[in-house]
C-alpha positions in Angstrom: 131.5 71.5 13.0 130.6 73.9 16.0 127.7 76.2 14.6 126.9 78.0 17.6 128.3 78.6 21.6 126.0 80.9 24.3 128.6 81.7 27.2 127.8 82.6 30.8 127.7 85.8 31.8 130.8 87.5 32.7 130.3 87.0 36.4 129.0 83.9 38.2 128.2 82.2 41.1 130.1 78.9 41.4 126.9 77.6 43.6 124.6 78.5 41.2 125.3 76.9 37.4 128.1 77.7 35.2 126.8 76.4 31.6 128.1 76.8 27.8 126.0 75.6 25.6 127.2 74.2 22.5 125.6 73.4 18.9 126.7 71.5 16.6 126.0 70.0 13.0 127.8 66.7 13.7 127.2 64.1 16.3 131.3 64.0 17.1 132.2 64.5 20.6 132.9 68.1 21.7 135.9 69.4 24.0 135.9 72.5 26.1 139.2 73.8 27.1 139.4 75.3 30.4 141.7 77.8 31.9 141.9 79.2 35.3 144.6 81.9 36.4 147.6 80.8 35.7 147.0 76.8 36.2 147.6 74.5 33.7 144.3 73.9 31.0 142.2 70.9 31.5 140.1 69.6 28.8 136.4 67.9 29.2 134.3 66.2 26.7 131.0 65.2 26.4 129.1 63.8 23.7 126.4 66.0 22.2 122.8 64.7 21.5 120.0 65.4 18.5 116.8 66.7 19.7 114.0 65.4 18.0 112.5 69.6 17.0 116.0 70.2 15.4 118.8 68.9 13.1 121.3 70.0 15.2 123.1 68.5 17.9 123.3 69.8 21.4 125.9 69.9 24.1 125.8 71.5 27.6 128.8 72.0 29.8 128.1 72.9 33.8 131.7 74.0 35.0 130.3 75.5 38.6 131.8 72.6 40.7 135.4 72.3 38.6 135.7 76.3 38.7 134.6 75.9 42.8 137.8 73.7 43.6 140.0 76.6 42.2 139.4 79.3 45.4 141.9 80.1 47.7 141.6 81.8 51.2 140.0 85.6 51.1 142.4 87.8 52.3 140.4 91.1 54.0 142.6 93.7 55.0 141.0 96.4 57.7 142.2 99.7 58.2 142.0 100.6 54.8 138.3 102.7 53.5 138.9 101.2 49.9 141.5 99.0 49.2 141.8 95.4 46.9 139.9 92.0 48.1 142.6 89.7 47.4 141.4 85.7 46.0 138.2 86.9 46.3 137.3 85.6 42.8 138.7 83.7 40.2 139.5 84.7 36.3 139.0 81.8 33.6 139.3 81.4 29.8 136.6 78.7 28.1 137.8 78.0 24.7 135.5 75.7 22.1 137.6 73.3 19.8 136.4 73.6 16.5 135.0 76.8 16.9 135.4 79.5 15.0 134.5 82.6 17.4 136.6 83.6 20.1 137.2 82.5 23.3 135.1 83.4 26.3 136.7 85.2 29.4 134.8 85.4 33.1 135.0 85.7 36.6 133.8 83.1 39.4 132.9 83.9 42.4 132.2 81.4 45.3 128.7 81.5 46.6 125.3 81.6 45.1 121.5 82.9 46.1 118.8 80.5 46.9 116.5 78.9 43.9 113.8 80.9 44.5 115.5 84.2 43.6 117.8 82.2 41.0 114.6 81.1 38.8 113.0 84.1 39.3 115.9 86.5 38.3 116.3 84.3 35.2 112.6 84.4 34.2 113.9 88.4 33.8 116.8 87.7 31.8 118.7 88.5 34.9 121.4 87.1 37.7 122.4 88.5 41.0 124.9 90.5 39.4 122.8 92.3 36.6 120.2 92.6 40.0 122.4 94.4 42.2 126.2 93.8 42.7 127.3 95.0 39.2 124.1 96.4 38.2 123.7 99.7 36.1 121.1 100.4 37.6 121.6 102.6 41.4 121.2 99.5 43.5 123.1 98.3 47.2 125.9 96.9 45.6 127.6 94.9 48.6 128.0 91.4 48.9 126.0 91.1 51.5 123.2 89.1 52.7 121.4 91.6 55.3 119.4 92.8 52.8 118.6 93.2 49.1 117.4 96.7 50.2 119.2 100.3 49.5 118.6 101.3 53.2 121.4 98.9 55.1 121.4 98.7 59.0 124.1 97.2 61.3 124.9 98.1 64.7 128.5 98.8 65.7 129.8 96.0 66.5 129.2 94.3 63.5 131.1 96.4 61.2 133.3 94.9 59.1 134.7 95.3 55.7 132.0 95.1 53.1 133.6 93.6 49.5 131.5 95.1 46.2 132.9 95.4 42.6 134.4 98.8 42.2 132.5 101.1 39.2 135.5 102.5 38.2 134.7 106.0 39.0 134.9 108.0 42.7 133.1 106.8 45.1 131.8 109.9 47.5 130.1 109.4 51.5 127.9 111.7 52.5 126.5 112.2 56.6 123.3 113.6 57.7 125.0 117.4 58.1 126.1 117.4 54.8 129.7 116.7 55.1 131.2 114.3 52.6 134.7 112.3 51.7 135.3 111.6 48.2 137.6 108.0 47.2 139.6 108.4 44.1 138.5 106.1 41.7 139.7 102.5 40.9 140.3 100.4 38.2 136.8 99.7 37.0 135.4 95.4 37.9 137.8 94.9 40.6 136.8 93.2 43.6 137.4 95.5 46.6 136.8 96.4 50.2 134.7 98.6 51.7 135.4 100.0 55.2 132.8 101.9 57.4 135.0 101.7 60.6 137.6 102.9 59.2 136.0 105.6 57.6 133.5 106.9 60.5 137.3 107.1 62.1 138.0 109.6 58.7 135.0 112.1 60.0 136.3 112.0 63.3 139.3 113.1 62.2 138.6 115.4 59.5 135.1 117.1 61.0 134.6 116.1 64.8 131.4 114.0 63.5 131.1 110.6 64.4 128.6 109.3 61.7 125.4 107.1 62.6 124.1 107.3 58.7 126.2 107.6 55.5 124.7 107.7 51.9 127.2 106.3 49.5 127.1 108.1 46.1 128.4 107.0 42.3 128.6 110.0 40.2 126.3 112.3 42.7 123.9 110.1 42.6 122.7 108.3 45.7 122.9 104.6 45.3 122.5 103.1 49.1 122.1 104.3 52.5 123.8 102.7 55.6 122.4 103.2 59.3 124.9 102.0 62.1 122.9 102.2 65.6 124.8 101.8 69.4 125.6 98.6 70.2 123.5 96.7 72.5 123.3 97.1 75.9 123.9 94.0 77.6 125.3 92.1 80.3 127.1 89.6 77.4 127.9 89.8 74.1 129.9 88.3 71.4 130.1 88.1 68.0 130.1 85.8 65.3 132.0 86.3 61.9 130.7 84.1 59.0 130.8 83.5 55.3 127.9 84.5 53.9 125.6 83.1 50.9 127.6 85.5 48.6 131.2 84.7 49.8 131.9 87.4 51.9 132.8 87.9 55.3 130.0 89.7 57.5 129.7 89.7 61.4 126.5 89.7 63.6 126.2 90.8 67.4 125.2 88.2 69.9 123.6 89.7 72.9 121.8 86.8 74.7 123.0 85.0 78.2 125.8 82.3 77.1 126.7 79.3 78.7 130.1 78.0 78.2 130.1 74.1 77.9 133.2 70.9 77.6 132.1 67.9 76.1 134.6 65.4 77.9 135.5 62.4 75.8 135.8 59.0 77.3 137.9 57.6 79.7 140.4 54.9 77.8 141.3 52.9 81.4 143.8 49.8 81.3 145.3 47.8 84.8 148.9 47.6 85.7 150.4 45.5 88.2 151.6 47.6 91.5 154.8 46.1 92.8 152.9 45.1 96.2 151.0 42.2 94.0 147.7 43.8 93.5 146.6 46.0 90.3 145.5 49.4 89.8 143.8 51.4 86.8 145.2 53.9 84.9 143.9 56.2 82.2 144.5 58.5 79.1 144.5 62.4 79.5 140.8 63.0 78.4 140.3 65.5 75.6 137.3 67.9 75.8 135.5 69.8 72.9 134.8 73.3 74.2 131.6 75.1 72.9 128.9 78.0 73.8 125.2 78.0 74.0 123.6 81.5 73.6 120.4 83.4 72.4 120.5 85.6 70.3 119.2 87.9 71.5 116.3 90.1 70.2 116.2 90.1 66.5 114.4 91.7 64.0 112.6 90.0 61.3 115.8 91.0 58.8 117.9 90.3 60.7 116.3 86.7 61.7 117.2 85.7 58.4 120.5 87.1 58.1 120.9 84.2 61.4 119.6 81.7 59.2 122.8 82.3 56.8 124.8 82.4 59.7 124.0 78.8 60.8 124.4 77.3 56.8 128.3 79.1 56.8 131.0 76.2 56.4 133.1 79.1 58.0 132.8 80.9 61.3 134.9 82.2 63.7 133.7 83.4 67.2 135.2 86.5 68.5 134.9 86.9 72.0 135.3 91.4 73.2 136.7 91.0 76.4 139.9 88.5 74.5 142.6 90.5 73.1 144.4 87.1 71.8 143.9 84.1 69.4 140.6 85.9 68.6 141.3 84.4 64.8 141.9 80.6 66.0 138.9 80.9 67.5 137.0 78.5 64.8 133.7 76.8 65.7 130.0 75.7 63.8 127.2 77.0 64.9 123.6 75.1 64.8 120.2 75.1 66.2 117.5 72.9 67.2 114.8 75.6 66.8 114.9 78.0 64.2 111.2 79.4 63.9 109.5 83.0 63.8 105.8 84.6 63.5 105.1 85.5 60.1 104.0 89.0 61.2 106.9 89.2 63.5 104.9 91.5 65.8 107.6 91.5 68.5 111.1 91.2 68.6 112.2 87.3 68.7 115.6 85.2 69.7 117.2 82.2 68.4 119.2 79.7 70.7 122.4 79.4 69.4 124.7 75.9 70.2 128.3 76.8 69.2 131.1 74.5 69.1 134.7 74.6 68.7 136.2 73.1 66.2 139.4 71.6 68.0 140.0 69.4 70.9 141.7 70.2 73.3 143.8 67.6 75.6 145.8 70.2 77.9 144.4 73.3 80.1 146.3 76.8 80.2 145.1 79.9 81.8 144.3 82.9 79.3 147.4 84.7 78.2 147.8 87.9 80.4 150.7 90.4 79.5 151.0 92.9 82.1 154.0 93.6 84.1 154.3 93.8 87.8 155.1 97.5 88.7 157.8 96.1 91.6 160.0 93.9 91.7 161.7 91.6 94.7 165.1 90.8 94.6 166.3 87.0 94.6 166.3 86.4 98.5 169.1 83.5 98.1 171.3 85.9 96.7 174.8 86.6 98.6 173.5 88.3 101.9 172.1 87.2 105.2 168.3 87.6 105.3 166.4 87.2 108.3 162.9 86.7 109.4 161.1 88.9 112.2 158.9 88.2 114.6 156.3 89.1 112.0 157.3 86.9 109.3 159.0 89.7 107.1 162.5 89.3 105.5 165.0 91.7 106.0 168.6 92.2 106.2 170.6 95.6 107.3 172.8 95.0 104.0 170.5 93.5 101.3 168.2 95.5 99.4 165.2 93.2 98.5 162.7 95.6 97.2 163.1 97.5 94.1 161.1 100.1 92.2 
């Protein structure tokens, strides 16, 4: 008989562990029944065991790594200042056969924090989400791995829809002069977006302000400050969009020179006969891998780390300014072979970047270019006579071959 069962807590990481504990006054093998969304249940079983301090038998279930295979493709929708994260997370239902208390209901969220922080929240009684992102307490509750700080800075480029867990209650933005834009509240534990280009767009609209800091408040109480400063001036710049440590989307300005680089592959040559007797080699259409080497640029001791999460991501996407097309095809990884910073960080400090695309490419195309010729010329073998001066123009008395 099952005499005992401690859940996890309503939300989770699936990076970090998942575990239901189970007690149990028989040695008989225990089954957990699993339910995510609407997918059909599994079942797992493992077979409990008697520690020598009590007469009970023990049974611990990790379900991180089944519950990580569940996640679908985030959908982030810009434009909007609040609006749902769709797939961000999924909902499950653990149920305990054999036991009499009732089942257990959570959310999962893909991601995780480092060890370090993991152990040490614990030693509190704590996880991220009691820490910060669903946390009573007035803490930055973004999903986002700039900083654990309230004071948030970003410049403009790298705005991009932050995702947070909605309090349930209006959410109000407040500039430096005073002026402020209240949300109507949400359904409260939603995962949702949050979009500072959108609304420094609002101000502009409503007041003539273009804000540079905005204090987000719960209740009319302050709960984080963000600072968005000018974009850099420079010569080059992309940007890289990554998923961070938490599982959100976040994008970082690149400002260093870059060097665009192909990575031919090998020639695959064969001989074939010529019809004059002697033999002559052919080959395959070679296939190169495109890719970017860049520094960072200058980077703060913040934001140095923020680079390191940047180069763990299993998803980027590089998103080149001056390309109006295919910016979200634009897939690549993005490493390093020197990722190293003073301890004081006394000075500002870049990290070379190597970024690579993630498809070959065996054909070449010039960039896609939509605009329209303001004239137009006529099709000179239409029905008509043209002839050619001594100047090498084409006219003809009877043919108009110009046209506005």
């Amino acid at each position: 008989m099952i005499t005992d069962v401690t859940y996890p807590n309503k939300h989770c990481f699936t990076g970090n562990p998942i575990l239901v504990k189970v007690q149990a006054n028989t040695t008989d093998d225990i089954n957990l029944k699993l339910k995510v969304d609407t997918e059909p249940e599994i079942v797992l079983t493992i077979t409990p065991y008697t520690p020598v301090y009590t007469p009970l038998s023990e049974g611990t279930f990790d379900i991180s790594d089944i519950l990580d295979t569940y996640f679908k493709k985030v959908s982030i929708t810009e434009g909007s200042l609040i609006t749902l994260a769709h797939d961000f997370r999924i909902q499950y239902t653990v149920t305990i056969d054999g036991y009499s208390g009732s089942s257990f209901e959570g959310y999962a969220y893909r991601g995780g924090i480092n060890n370090k922080n993991y152990s040490l929240l614990e030693s509190w009684g704590w996880d991220m989400f009691r820490y910060r992102l669903d946390s009573p307490d007035r803490r930055n509750f973004l999903f986002s791995t700039r900083t654990n700080s309230n004071q948030i800075r970003l410049r403009e480029r790298e705005l991009y829809p932050f995702v947070f867990i909605h309090p349930g209650t209006p959410i109000s933005f407040v500039t430096s002069n005073g002026r402020i834009i209240t949300y109507p509240a949400l359904v409260k534990g939603n995962a949702c977006t949050m979009d500072f280009e959108t609304l420094r767009n609002m101000f502009v609209s409503l007041f003539n302000e273009l804000p540079s800091f905005i204090s987000v408040l719960i209740d009319g109480k302050s709960f984080f400050n963000v600072t968005i400063t000018p974009a850099q001036i420079a010569e080059e710049h992309v940007i890289l969009r990554f998923k961070n440590s938490l599982g959100a989307y976040e994008q970082i300005e690149v400002t260093g020179a870059a060097v665009r680089t192909s990575q031919f592959s090998e020639e695959n040559t064969w001989l074939t006969p010529h019809r004059d007797g002697y033999y002559e080699e052919l080959r395959d259409r070679l296939t190169t891998k495109e890719g970017v080497t860049v520094q960072t640029g200058y980077k703060s001791k913040d934001e140095l780390a923020f680079i390191k999460d940047l180069l763990k991501s299993d998803e980027i996407y590089y998103i080149d300014p001056e390309a109006i097309y295919n910016q979200k095809s634009n897939r690549c990884h993005v490493t390093t072979e020197k990722y190293e910073y003073t301890k004081r960080n006394a000075s500002p400090e870049s990290i070379p970047l190597k970024i690579r695309f993630v498809t070959e490419e065996t054909f070449e195309s010039p960039d896609i270019i939509l605009d329209y010729a303001k004239s137009v010329f006529e099709n000179i073998t239409a029905q008509g006579k043209p002839e050619i001066n001594g100047e090498g123009f084409i006219y003809d008395d009877d043919y108009m071959f110009y046209a506005e």
